[in-house]
PyMOL CGO cylinders between C-alpha atoms (Angstrom):
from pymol import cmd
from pymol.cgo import CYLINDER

trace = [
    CYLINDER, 101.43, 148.57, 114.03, 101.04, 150.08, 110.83, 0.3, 1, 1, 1, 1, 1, 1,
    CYLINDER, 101.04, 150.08, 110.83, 103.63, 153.42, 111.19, 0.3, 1, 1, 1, 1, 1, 1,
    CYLINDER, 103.63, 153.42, 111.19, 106.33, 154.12, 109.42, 0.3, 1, 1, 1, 1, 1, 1,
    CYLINDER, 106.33, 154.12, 109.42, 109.15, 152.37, 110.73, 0.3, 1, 1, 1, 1, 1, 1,
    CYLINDER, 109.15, 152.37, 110.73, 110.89, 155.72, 112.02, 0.3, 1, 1, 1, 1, 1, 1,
    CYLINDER, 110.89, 155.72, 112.02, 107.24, 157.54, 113.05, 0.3, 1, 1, 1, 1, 1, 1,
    CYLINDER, 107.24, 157.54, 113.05, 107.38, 154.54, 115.92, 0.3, 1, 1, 1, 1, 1, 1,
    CYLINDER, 107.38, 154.54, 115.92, 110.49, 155.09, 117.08, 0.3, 1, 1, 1, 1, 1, 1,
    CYLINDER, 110.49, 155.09, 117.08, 110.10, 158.58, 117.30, 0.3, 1, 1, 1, 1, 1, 1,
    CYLINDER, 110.10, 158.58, 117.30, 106.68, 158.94, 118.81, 0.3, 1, 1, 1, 1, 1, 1,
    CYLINDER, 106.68, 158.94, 118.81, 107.55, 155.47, 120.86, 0.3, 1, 1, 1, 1, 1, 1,
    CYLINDER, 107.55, 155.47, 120.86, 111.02, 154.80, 121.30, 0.3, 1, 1, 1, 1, 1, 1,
    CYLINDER, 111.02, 154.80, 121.30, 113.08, 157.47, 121.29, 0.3, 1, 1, 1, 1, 1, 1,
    CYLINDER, 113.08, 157.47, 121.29, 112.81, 158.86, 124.94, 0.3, 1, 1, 1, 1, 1, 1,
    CYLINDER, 112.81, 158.86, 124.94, 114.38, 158.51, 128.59, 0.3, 1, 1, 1, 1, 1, 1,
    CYLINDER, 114.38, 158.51, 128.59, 111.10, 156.75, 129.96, 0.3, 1, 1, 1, 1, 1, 1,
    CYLINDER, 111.10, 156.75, 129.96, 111.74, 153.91, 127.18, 0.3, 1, 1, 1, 1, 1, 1,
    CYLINDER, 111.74, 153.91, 127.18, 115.28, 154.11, 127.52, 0.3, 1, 1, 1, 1, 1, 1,
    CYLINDER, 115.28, 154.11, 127.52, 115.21, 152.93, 131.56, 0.3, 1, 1, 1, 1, 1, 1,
    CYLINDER, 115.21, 152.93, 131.56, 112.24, 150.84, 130.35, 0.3, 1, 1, 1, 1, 1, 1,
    CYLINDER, 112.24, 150.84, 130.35, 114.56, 148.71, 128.40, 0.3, 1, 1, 1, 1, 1, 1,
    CYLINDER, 114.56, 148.71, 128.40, 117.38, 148.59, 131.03, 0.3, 1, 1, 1, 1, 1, 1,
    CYLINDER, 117.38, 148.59, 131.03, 115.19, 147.46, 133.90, 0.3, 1, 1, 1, 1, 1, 1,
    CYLINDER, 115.19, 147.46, 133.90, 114.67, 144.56, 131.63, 0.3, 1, 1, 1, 1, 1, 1,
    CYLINDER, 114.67, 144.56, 131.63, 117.44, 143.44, 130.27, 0.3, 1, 1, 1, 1, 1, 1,
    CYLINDER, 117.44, 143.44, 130.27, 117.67, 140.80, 132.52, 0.3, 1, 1, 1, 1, 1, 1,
    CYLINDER, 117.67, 140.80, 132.52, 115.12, 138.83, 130.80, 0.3, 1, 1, 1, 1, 1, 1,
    CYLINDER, 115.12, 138.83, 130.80, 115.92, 140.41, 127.34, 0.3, 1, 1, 1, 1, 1, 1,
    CYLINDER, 115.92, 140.41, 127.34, 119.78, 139.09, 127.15, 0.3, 1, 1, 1, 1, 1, 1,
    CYLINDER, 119.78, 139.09, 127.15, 118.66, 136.08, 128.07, 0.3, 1, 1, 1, 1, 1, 1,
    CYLINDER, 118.66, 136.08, 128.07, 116.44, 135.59, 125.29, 0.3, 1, 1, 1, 1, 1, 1,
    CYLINDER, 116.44, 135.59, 125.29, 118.61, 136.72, 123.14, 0.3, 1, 1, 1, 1, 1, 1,
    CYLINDER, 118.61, 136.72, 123.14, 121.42, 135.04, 123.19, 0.3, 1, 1, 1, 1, 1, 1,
    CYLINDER, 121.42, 135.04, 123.19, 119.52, 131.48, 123.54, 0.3, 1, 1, 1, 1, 1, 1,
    CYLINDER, 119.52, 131.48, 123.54, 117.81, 132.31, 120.33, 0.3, 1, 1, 1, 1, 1, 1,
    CYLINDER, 117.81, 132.31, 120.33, 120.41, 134.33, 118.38, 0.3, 1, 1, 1, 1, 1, 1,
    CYLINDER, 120.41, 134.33, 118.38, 122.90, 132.93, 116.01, 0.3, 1, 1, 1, 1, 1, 1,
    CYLINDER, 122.90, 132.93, 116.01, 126.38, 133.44, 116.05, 0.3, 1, 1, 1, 1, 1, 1,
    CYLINDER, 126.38, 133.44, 116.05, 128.31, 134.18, 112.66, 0.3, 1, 1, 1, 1, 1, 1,
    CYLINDER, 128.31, 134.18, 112.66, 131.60, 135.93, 110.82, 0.3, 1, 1, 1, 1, 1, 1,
    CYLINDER, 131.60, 135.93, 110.82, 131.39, 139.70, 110.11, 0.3, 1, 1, 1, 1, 1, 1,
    CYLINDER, 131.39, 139.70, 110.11, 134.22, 141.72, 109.33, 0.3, 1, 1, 1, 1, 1, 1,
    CYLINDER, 134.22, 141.72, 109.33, 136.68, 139.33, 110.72, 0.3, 1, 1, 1, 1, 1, 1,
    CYLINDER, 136.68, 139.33, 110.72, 134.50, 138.95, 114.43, 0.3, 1, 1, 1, 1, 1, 1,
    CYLINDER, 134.50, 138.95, 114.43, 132.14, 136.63, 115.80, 0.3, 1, 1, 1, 1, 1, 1,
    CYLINDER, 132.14, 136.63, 115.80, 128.28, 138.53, 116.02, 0.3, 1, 1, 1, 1, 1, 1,
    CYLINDER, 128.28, 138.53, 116.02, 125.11, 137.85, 117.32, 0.3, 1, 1, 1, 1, 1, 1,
    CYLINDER, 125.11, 137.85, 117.32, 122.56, 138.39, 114.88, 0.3, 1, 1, 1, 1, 1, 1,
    CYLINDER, 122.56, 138.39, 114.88, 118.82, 136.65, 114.79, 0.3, 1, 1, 1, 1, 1, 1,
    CYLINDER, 118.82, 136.65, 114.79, 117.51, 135.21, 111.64, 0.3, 1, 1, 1, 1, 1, 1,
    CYLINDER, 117.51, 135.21, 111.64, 113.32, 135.30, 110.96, 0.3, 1, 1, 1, 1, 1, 1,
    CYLINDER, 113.32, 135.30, 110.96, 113.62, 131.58, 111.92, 0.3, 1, 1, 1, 1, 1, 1,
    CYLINDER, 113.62, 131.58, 111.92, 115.06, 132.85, 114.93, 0.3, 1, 1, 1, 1, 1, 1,
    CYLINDER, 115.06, 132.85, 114.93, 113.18, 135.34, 115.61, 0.3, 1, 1, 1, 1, 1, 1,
    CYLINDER, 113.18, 135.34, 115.61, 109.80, 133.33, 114.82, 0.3, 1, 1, 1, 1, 1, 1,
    CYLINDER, 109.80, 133.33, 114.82, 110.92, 130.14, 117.79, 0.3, 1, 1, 1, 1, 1, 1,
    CYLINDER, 110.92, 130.14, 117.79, 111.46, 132.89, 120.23, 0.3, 1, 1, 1, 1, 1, 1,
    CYLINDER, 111.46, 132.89, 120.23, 107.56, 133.98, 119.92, 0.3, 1, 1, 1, 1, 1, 1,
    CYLINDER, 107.56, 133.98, 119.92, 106.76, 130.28, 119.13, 0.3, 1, 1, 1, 1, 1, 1,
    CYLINDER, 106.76, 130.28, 119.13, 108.85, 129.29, 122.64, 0.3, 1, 1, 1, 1, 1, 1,
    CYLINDER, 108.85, 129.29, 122.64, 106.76, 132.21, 124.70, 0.3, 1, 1, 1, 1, 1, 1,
    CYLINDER, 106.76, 132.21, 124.70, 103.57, 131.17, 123.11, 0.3, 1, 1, 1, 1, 1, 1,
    CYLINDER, 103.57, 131.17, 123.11, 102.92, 134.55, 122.63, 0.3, 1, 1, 1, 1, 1, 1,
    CYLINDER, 102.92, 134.55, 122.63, 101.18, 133.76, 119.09, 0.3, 1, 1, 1, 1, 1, 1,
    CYLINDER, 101.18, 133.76, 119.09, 96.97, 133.57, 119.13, 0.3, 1, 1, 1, 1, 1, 1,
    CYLINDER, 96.97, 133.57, 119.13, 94.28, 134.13, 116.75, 0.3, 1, 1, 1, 1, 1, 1,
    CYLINDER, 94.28, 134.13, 116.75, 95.37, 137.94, 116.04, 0.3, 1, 1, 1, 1, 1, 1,
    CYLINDER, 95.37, 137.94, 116.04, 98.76, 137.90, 116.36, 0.3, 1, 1, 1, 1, 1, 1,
    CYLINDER, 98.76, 137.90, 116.36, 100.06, 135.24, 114.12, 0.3, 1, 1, 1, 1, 1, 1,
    CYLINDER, 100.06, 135.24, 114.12, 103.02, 134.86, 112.05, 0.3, 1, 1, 1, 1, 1, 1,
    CYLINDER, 103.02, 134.86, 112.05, 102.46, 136.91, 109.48, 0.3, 1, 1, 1, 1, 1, 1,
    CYLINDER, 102.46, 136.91, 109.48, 102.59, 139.75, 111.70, 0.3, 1, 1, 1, 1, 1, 1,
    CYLINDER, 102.59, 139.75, 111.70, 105.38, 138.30, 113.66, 0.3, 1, 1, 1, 1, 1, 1,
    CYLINDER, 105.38, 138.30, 113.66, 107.11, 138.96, 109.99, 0.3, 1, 1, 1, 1, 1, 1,
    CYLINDER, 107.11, 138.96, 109.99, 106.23, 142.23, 109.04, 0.3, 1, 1, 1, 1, 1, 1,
    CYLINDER, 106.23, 142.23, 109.04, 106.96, 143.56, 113.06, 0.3, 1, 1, 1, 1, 1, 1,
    CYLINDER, 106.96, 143.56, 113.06, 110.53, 141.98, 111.70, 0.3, 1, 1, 1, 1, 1, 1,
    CYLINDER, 110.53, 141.98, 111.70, 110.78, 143.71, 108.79, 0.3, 1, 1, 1, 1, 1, 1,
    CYLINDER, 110.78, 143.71, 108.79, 109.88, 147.10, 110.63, 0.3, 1, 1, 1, 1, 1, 1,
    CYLINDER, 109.88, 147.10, 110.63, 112.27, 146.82, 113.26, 0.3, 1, 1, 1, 1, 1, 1,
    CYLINDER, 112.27, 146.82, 113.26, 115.42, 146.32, 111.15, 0.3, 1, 1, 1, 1, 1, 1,
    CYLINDER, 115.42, 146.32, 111.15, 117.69, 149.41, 111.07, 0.3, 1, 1, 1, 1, 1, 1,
    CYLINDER, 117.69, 149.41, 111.07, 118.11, 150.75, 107.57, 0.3, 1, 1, 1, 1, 1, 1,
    CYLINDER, 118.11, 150.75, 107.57, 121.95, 150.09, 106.21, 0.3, 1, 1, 1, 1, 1, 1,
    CYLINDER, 121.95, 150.09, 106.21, 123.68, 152.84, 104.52, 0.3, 1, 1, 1, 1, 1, 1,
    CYLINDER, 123.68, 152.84, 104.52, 124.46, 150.27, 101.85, 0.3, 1, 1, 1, 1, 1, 1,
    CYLINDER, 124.46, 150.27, 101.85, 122.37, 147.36, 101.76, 0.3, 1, 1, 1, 1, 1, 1,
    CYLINDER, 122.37, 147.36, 101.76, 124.62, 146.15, 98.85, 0.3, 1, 1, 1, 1, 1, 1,
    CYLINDER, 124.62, 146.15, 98.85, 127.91, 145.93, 100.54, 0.3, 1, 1, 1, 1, 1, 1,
    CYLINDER, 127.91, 145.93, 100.54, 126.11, 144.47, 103.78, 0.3, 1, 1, 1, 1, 1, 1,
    CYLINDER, 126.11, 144.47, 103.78, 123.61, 142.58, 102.13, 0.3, 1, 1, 1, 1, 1, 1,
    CYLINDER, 123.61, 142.58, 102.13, 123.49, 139.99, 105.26, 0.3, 1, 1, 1, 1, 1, 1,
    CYLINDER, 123.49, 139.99, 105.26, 122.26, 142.55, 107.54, 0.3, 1, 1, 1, 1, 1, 1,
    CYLINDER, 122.26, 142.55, 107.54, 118.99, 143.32, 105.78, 0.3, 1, 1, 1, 1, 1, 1,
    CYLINDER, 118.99, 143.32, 105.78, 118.46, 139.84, 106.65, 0.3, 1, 1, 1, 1, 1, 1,
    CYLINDER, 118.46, 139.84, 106.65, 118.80, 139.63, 110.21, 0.3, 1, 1, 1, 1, 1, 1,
    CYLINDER, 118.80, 139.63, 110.21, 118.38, 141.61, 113.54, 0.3, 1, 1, 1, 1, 1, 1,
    CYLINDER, 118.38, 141.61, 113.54, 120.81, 142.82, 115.61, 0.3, 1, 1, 1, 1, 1, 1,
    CYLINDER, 120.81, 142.82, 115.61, 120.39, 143.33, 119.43, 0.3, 1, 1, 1, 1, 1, 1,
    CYLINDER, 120.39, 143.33, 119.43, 119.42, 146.90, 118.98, 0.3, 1, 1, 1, 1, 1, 1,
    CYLINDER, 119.42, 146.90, 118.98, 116.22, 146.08, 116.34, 0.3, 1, 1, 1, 1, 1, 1,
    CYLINDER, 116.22, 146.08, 116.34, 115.57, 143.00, 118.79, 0.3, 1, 1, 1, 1, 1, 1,
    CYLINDER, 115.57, 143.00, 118.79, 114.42, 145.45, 121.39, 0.3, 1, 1, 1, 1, 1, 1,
    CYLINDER, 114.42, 145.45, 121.39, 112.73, 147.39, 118.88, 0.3, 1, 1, 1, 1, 1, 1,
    CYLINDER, 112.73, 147.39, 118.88, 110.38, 143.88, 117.46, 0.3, 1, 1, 1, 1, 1, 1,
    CYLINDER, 110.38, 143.88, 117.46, 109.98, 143.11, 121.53, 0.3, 1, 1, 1, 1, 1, 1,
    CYLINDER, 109.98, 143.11, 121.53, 108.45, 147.28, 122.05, 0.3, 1, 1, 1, 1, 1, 1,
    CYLINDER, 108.45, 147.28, 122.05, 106.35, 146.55, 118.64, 0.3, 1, 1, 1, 1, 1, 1,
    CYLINDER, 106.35, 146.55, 118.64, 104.97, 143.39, 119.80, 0.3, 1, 1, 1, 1, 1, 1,
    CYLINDER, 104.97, 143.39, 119.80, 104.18, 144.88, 122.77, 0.3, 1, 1, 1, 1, 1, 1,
    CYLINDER, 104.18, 144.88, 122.77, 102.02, 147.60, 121.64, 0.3, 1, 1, 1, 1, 1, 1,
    CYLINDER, 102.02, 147.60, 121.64, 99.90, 144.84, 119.50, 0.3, 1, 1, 1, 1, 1, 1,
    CYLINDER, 99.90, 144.84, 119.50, 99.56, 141.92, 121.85, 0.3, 1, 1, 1, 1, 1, 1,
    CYLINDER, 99.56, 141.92, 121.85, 96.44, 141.97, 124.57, 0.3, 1, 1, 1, 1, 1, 1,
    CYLINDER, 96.44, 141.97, 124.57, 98.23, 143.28, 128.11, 0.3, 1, 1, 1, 1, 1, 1,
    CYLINDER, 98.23, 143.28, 128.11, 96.10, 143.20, 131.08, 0.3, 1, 1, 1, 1, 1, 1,
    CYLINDER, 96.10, 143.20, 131.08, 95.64, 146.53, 132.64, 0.3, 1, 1, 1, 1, 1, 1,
    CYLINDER, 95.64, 146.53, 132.64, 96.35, 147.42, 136.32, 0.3, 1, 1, 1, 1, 1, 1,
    CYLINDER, 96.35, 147.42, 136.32, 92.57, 146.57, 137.18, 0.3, 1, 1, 1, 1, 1, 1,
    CYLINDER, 92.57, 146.57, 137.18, 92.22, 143.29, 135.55, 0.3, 1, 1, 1, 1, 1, 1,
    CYLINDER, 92.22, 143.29, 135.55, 95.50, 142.22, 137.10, 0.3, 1, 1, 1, 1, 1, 1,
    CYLINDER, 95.50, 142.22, 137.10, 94.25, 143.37, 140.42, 0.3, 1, 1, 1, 1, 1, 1,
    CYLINDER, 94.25, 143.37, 140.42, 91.02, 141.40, 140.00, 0.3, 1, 1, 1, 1, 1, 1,
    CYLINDER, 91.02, 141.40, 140.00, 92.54, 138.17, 139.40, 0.3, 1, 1, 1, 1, 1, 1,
    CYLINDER, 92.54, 138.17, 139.40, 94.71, 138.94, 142.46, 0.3, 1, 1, 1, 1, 1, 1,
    CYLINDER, 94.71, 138.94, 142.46, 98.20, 137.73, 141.13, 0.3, 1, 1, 1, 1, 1, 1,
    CYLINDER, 98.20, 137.73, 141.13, 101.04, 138.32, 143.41, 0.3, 1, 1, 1, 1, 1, 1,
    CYLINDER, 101.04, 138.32, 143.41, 103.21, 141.26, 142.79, 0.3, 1, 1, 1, 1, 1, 1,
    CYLINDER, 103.21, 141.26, 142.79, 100.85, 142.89, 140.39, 0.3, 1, 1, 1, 1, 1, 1,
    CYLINDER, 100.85, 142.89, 140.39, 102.24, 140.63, 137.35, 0.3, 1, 1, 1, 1, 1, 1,
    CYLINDER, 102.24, 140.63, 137.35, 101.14, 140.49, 134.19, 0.3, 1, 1, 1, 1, 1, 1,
    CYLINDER, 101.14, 140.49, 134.19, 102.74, 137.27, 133.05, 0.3, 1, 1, 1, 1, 1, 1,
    CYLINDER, 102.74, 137.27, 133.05, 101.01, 135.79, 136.25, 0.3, 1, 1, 1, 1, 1, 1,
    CYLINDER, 101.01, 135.79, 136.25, 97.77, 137.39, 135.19, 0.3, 1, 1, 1, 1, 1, 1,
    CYLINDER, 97.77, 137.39, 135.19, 98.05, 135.89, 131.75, 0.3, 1, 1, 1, 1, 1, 1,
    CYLINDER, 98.05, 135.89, 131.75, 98.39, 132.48, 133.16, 0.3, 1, 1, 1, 1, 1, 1,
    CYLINDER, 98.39, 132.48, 133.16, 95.33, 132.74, 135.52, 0.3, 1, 1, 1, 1, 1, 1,
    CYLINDER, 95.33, 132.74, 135.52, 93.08, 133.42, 132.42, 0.3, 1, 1, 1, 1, 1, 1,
    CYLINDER, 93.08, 133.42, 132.42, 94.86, 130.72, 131.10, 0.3, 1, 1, 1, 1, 1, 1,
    CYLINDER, 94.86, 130.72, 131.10, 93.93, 128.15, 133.95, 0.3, 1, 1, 1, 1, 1, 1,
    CYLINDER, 93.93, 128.15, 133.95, 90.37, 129.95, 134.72, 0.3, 1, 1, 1, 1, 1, 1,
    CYLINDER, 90.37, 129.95, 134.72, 89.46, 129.31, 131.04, 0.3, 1, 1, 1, 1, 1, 1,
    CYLINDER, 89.46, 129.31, 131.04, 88.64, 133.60, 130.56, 0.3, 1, 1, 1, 1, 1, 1,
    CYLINDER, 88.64, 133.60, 130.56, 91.76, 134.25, 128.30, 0.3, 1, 1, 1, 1, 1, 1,
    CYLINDER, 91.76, 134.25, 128.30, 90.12, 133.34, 125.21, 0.3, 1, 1, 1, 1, 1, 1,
    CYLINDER, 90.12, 133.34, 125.21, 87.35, 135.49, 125.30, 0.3, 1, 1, 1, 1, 1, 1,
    CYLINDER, 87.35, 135.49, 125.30, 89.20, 138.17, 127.42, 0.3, 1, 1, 1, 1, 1, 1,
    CYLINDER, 89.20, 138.17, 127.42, 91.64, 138.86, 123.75, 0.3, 1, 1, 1, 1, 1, 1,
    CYLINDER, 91.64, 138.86, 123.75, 88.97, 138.76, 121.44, 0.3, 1, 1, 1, 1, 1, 1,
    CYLINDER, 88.97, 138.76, 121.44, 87.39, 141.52, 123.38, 0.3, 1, 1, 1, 1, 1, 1,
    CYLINDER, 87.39, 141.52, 123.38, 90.97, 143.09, 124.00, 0.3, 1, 1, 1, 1, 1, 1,
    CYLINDER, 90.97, 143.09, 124.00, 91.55, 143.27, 120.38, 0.3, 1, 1, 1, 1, 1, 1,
    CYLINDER, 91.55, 143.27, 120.38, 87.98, 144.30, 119.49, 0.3, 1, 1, 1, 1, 1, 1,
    CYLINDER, 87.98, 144.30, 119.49, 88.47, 147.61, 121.96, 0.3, 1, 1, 1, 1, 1, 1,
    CYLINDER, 88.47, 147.61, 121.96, 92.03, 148.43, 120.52, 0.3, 1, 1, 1, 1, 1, 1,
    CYLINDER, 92.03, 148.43, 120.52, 90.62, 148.54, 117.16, 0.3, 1, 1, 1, 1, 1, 1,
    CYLINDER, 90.62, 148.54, 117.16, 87.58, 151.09, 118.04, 0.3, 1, 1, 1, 1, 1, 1,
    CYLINDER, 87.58, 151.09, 118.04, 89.61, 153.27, 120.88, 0.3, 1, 1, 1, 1, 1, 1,
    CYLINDER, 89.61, 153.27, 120.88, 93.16, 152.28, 120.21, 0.3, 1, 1, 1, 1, 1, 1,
    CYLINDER, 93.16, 152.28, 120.21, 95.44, 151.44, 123.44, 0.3, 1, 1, 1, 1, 1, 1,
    CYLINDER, 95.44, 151.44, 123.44, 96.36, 154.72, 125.22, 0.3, 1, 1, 1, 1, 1, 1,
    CYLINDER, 96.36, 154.72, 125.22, 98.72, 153.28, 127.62, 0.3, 1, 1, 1, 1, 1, 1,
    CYLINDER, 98.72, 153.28, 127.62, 101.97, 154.37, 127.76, 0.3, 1, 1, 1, 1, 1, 1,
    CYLINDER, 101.97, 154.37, 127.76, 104.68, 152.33, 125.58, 0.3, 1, 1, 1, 1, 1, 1,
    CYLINDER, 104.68, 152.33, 125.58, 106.69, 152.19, 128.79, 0.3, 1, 1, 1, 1, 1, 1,
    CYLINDER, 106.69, 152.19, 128.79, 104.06, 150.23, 130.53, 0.3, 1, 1, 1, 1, 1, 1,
    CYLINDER, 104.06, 150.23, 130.53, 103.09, 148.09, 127.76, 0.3, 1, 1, 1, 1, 1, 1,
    CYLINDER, 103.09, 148.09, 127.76, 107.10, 147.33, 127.54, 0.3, 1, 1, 1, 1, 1, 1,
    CYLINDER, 107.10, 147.33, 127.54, 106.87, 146.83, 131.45, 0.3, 1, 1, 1, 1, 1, 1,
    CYLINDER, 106.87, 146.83, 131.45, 104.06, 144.39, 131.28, 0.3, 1, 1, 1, 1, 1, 1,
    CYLINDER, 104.06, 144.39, 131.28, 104.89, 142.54, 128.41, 0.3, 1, 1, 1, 1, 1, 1,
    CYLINDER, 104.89, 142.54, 128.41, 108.90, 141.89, 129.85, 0.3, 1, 1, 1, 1, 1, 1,
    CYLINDER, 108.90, 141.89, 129.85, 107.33, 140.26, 132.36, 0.3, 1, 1, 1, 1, 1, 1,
    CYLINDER, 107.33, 140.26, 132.36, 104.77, 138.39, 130.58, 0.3, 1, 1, 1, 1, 1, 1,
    CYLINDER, 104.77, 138.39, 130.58, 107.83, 137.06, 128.84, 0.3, 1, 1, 1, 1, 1, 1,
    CYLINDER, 107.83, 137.06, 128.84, 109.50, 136.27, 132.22, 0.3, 1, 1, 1, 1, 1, 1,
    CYLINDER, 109.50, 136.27, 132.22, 107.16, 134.68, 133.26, 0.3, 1, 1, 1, 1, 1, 1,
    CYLINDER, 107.16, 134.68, 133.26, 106.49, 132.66, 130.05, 0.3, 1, 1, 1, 1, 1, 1,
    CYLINDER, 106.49, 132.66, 130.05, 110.52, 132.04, 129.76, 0.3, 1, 1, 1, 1, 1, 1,
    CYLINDER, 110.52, 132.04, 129.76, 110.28, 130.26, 133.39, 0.3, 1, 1, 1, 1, 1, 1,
    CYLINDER, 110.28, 130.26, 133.39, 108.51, 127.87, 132.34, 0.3, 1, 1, 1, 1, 1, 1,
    CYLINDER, 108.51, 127.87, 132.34, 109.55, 127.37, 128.54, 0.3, 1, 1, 1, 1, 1, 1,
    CYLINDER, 109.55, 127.37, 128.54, 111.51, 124.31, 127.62, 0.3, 1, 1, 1, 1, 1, 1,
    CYLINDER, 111.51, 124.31, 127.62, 113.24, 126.15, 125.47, 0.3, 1, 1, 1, 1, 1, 1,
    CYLINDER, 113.24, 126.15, 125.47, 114.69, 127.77, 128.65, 0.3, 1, 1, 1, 1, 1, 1,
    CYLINDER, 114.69, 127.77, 128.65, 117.88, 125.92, 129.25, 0.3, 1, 1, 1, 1, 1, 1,
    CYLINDER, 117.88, 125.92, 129.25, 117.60, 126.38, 132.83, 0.3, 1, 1, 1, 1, 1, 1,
    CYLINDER, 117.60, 126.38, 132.83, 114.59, 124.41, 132.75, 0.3, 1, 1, 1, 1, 1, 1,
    CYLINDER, 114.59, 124.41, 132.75, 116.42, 121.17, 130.02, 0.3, 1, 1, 1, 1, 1, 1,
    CYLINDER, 116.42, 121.17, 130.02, 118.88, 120.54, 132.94, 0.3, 1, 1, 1, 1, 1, 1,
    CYLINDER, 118.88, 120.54, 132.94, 121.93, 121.88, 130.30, 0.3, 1, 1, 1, 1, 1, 1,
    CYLINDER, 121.93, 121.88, 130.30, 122.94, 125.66, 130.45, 0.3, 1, 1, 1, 1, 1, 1,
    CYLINDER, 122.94, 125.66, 130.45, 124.29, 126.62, 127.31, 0.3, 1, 1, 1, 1, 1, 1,
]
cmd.load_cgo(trace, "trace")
């Protein structure tokens, strides 16, 4: 998304809708997080913060990249959801790395680039429970997915996407749900919880 930083969270983030968006999902957000997060010294406490490296394997891990959103992008939606520090001087470190807070931000971001099947095409495939994730992974196995985002991204660029961010966020948690349950990168999946 090419906004300002703070014109997306205002427009996008910044309201109640978003707000229980992001709590309703949190079970598959923490999750994430603290499997790909790295743990290090600030101010005398142990933090979770994510690195780019970090935050690249977690879209690497839900195969979420394709042949418009790549890595590059990946990098700049990093780079727009980091929080500004009052002194990036004295906390040079955190103009590095995301905290939980910006993590949700990248996840919203990504979520209002990435093709998301709509209510109809999900009820044509005839997934159970209405899911996207599942939805995602029938294209996948019915060979349609391919040409299905090409013409996804060709309509967002000519008429935009005019859902709302809440069900974008919605959809794409459980695309990632659904993508985490069968990751390797899940540990409940390696056998070892961590």
């Amino acid at each position: 998304d090419s906004r300002d930083s703070n014109e997306f969270r205002k427009a996008f983030l910044y309201t109640e809708q978003m707000d229980v968006a992001f709590n309703e999902n949190m079970y598959i957000f923490q999750p994430i997080w603290k499997r790909f997060s790295t743990k290090s010294r600030h101010d005398g406490r142990m933090i979770r913060r994510m690195t780019l490296k970090d935050w690249l394997t977690v879209w690497t891990a839900l195969t979420v990249f394709d042949e418009d959103f790549d890595k590059t992008k990946a990098k700049l939606v990093f780079e727009r959801s980091k929080m500004k520090v009052v002194d990036d001087w004295k906390d040079a470190a955190r103009g590095r790395v995301l905290c939980f807070e910006d993590f949700l931000e990248g996840i919203s971001r990504i979520a209002n680039i990435v093709p998301i099947p709509s209510n109809a095409e999900i009820e044509k495939l005839g997934v159970p429970n209405k899911s996207a994730g599942l939805a995602l992974r029938a294209m996948h196995n019915n060979g349609s997915y391919r040409l299905w985002s090409i013409n996804f991204y060709k309509e967002k660029a000519m008429y935009g996407d005019m859902r709302k961010m809440t069900e974008k966020l919605q959809k794409f948690a459980d695309i990632m749900n659904t993508k985490w349950g069968i990751s390797h990168w899940n540990p409940a999946n390696s056998g070892t919880l961590s």
